[in-house]
N, C-alpha and C positions, 0 to 999 in steps of 0.2 A: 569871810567875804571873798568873793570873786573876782579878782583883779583882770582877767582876759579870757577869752573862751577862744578859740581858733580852731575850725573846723574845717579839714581835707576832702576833697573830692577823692580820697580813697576809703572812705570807711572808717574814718580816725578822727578822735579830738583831742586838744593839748587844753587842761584845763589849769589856769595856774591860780591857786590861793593867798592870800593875805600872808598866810604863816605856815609852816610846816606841819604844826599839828591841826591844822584844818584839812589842809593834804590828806594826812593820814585818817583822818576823818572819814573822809569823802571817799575812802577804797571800800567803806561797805556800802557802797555801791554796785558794787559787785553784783550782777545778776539779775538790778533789778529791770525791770519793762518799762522799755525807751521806745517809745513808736514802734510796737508789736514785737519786739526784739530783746532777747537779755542782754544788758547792758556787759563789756567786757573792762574793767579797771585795773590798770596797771601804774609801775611807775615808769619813767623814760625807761630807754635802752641804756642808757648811762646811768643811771643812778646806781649808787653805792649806799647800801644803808649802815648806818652812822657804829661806830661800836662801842659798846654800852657802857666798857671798860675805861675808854677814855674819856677825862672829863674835859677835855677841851670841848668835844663834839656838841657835849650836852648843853657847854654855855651856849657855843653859837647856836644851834635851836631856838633857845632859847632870846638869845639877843638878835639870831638874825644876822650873822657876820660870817662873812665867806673864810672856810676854810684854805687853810695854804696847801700847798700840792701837797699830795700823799697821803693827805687826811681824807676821811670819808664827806661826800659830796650828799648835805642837806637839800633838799629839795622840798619848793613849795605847789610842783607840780605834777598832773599825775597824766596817764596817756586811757584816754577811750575810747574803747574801739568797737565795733560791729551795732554802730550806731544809726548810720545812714545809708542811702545806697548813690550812686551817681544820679540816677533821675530825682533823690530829695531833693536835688540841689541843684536842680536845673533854674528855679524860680525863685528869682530875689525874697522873693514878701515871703516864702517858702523858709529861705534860708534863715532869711531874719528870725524869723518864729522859733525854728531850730536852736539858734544861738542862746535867744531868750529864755527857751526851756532850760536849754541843758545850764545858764545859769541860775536861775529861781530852785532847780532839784540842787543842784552843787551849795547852795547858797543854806540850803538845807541844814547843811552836813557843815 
């Protein structure tokens, strides 16, 4: 499920998930056709993805519990971009509509 959708007047959205593995989910998204446009999915500029080898990482995924410094940074959110353009977004009823898409496709996954 879709906990927040927030969407930039630069071209970008921060789409944050329930869980992690719906995140990761949601990256075959990739590509697909967003208001005439391939959709681009990423994860933040900060994310670290988890490593395999340790099992602490795997519990918090799992349980959902923040790791302590140094550990690799779980993330329930993913970044997409080349979504809209500044004139989408000029008109509220516009935006809103926006928003509600991009969560019913995300909600998908």
């Amino acid at each position: 499920a879709v906990i927040s959708v927030w969407v930039s007047s630069h071209n970008y959205a921060f789409v944050d998930f329930r869980t992690v593995e719906e995140s990761a989910n949601a990256m075959s998204l990739e590509g697909v056709s967003f208001m005439g446009r391939p959709l681009k999915v990423a994860r933040p500029n900060d994310y670290v993805p988890p490593d395999p080898n340790d099992p602490t990482t795997l519990a918090a995924a799992m349980l959902q519990i923040p790791q302590p410094p140094g550990k690799a940074a779980l993330s329930r959110v993913i970044a997409m971009s080349n979504m809209v353009t500044s004139e989408d977004l000029t008109d509220d009823t516009v935006y809103l509509e926006i928003l509600e898409d991009v969560r019913l496709e995300c909600e998908k996954y």
